[in-house]
Each structure stands twice: as structure tokens, then as C-alpha cells.
C-alpha positions in Angstrom: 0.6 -23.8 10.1 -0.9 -23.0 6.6 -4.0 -21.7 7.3 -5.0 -20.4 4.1 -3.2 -22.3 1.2 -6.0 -24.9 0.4 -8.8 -22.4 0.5 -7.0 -19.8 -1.8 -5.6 -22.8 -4.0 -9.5 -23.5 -4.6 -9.8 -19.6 -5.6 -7.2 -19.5 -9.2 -9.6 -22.5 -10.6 -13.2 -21.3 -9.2 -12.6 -18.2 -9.6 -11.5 -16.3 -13.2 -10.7 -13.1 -11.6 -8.6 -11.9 -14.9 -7.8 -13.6 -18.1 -4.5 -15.4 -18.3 -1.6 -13.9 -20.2 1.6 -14.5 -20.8 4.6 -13.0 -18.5 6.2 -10.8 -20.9 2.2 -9.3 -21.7 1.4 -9.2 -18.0 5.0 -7.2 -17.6 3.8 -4.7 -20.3 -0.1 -4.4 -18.6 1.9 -3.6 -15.0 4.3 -1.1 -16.5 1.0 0.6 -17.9 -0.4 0.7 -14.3 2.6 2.7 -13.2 4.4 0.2 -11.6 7.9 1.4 -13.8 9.5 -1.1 -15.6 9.1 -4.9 -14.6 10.8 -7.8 -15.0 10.3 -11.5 -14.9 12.4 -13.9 -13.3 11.4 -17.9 -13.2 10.4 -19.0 -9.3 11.4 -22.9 -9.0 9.4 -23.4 -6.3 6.6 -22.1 -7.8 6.9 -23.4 -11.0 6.2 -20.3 -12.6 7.5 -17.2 -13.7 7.4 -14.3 -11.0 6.7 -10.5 -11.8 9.3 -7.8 -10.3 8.3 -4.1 -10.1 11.6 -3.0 -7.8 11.2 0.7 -8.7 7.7 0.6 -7.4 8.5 2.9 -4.4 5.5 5.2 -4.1 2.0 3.5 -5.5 -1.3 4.4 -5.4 -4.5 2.2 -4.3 -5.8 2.8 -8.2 -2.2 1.5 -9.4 -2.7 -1.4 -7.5 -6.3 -2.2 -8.1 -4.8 -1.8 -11.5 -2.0 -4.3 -10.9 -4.3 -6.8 -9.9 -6.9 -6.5 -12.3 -3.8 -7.5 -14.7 -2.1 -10.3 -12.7 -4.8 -11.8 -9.9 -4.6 -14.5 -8.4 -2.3 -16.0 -11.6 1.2 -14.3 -11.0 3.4 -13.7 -8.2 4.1 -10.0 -7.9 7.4 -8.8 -6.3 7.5 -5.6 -4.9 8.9 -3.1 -2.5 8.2 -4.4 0.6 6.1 -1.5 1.9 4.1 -1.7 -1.2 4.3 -5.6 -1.2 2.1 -5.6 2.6 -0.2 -3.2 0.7 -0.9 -5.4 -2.6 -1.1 -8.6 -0.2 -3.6 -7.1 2.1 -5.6 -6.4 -1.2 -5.3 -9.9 -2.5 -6.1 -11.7 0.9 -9.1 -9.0 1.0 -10.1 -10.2 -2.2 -9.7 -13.8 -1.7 -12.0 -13.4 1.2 -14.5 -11.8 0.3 -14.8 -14.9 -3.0 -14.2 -17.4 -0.6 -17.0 -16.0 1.4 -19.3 -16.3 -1.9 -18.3 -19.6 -2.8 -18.9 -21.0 1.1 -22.6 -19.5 0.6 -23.3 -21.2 -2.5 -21.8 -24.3 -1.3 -23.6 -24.4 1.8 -26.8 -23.2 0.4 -26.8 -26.0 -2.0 -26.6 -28.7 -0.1 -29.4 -27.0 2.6 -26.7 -26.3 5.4 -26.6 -22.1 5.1 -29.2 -22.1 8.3 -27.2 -24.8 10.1 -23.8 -23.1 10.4 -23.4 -22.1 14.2 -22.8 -18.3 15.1 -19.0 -18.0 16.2 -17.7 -15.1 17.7 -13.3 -14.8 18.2 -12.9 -14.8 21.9 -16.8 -15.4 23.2 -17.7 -18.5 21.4 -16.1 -21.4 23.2 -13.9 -23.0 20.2 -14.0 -26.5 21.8 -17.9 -26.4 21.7 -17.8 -24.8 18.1 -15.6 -27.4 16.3 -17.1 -29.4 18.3 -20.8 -28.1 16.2 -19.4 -27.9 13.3 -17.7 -31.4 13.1 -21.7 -32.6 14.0 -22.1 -30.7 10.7 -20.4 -32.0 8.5 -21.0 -35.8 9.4 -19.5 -38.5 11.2 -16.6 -38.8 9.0 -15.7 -34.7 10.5 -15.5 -36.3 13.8 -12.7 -35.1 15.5 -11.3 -32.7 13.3 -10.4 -30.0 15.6 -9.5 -32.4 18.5 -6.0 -32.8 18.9 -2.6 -31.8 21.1 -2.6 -28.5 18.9 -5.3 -26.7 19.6 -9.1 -26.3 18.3 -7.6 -23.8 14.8 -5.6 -26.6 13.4 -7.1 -29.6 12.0 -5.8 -32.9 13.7 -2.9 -34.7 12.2 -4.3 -38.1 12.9 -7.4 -36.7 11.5 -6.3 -35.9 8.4 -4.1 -38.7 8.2 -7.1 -41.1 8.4 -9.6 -39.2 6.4 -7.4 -37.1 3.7 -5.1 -39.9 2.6 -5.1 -40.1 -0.3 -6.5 -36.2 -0.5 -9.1 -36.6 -2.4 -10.6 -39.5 0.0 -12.0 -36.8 2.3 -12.7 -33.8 -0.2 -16.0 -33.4 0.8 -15.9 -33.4 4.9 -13.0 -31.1 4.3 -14.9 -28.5 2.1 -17.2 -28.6 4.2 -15.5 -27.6 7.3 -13.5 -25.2 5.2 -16.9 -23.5 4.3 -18.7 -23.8 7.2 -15.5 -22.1 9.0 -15.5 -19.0 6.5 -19.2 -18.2 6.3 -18.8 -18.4 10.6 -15.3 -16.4 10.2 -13.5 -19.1 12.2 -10.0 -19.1 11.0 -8.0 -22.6 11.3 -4.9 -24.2 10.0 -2.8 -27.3 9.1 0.1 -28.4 10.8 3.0 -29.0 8.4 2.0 -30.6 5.3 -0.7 -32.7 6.5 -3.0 -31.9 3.7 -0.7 -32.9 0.9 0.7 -36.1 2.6 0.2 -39.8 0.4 
């Protein structure tokens, strides 16, 4: 499942949480937090060039907060792996609390805000809520949740009829992404559902 691709995807275009520099500046920024030195090495699956801070071993909250105020959302960081769950926790901290912003504004604009149904993990029945929140969103969200893999993943045959091509659907899928963050349900996609022509 990727639960939280799309949503984060949305963040490095909505969201300018630093200014955009080039690899070899961003390297020289890092080094400056007290990361050591850091190297760049080109990610093909990413398409991008990736930041490497190996000799990162021991590294403060303030280095990190540092390290992201220099590479955000913009630039894969490579480090230690003890430090690496530390910086990621930060970053998916981060990311929520925005996407939790830009779900209010969203919502508030378009007069849903008081409409999202109160969900609580392992009280709330998820049937009824997806069930509520596809109501939400229209008739085009029918279904949404209701498939073979559970009520966190959106329904293949869902997505294949209303997502294909993506952009057909945009807007029912915002707005179950949004309704689902302000509520704090988490849900994925199975495969690569979203992306398929």
C-alpha cells in the first residue's frame, strides 16, 4: 500500500517549506548544520540528486531542524540509519501537521469543515465512516472504501473507474484525502492504482 505518497506529493508544490537550491549549495548548508561532510550521488529512480551525510553518527534535534530547514521536502537525505528514523519522523511530523492545514482550508472553502464525521482508530466503525464520508464527498465517492481489501485502502475498481485518467476524479479524491486527514483516518492504495492510464 502507499498510504501517503499522493498526499505528500501535493506538499513540495503547496507548500514552499525552503527555497530551492542547487545540490552542491544544499551539500555546503548541511555540512554547516553539523552533519560532516556530504556528498551527492544522482538517484535514477528519483530523478534527482540525493544528499549523503554517512559520518552523521551522533546528531542533535537542532542539527536536524537545521537540516531540514536547508533540504525540506526538496532533497532526499541519506543518513545513518539511527539518525535517518529520527529525520523521517520529523519530516512525516511536518508533512502532517501542513497537510492538516491545507485539509482545513480546503474543507472550509467549499462549506464542508462542519460536515466531516468524528472518527476515532478502533471505536468508530470504519465500514460506517467511509461509508459517511463517501456521502460526503458525492455520488461519484461512492464506494470508495468498499472493496476485498479492507475499508483503509481505496477500491481498485474504484479508482479504476473514477481516476482514469487521474485527473478525471481529482476532486472526489481530494476530497476524501482531506476529509480523512482533518478526521485522522489513515488509508492507502493498493499497488499503483493511483498512477494507472
Amino acid at each position: 500500500m502507499l498510504a501517503f505518497l499522493p498526499a505528500l506529493a501535493a506538499l513540495t508544490s503547496a507548500v514552499p517549506a525552503v527555497d530551492r537550491i542547487t545540490a552542491q549549495e544544499a551539500s555546503n548548508r548541511l555540512s554547516q548544520c553539523g552533519l560532516g561532510p556530504v556528498t551527492t550521488h544522482y538517484e535514477s529512480d528519483l530523478q534527482e540528486d540525493a544528499l549523503v551525510a554517512s559520518s552523521a553518527q551522533s546528531v542533535t534535534d537542532d542539527q536536524l531542524a537545521c537540516a531540514y530547514n536547508v533540504v525540506g521536502f526538496y532533497y532526499t537525505l541519506e543518513l545513518p540509519q539511527n539518525v535517518q528514523n529520527r529525520f523521517d519522523a520529523m519530516l512525516e511530523a511536518k508533512a502532517g501537521v501542513m497537510l492538516q492545514a491545507q485539509a482545513h482550508d480546503w474543507l472550509s472553502a467549499r462549506g464542508l469543515l462542519d460536515r466531516v464525521p468524528k472518527y476515532q482508530k478502533g471505536v468508530t466503525d470504519d465500514g460506517a465512516f467511509t461509508r459517511q464520508i463517501e456521502a460526503l464527498c458525492g455520488p461519484k465517492a461512492k464506494d470508495a472504501f468498499q472493496s476485498k481489501y479492507g475499508f483503509h485502502a481505496v477500491s481498485p475498481d474504484w479508482a479504476k473507474r473514477n481516476l482514469d485518467p487521474p485527473d478525471k476524479g481529482a476532486e472526489v479524491l481530494t476530497c476524501l484525502m482531506n476529509v480523512a486527514t482533518v478526521a485522522g483516518f489513515k488509508f492507502g492504495f493498493i499497488g499503483n492504482e493511483y498512477y494507472q492510464h
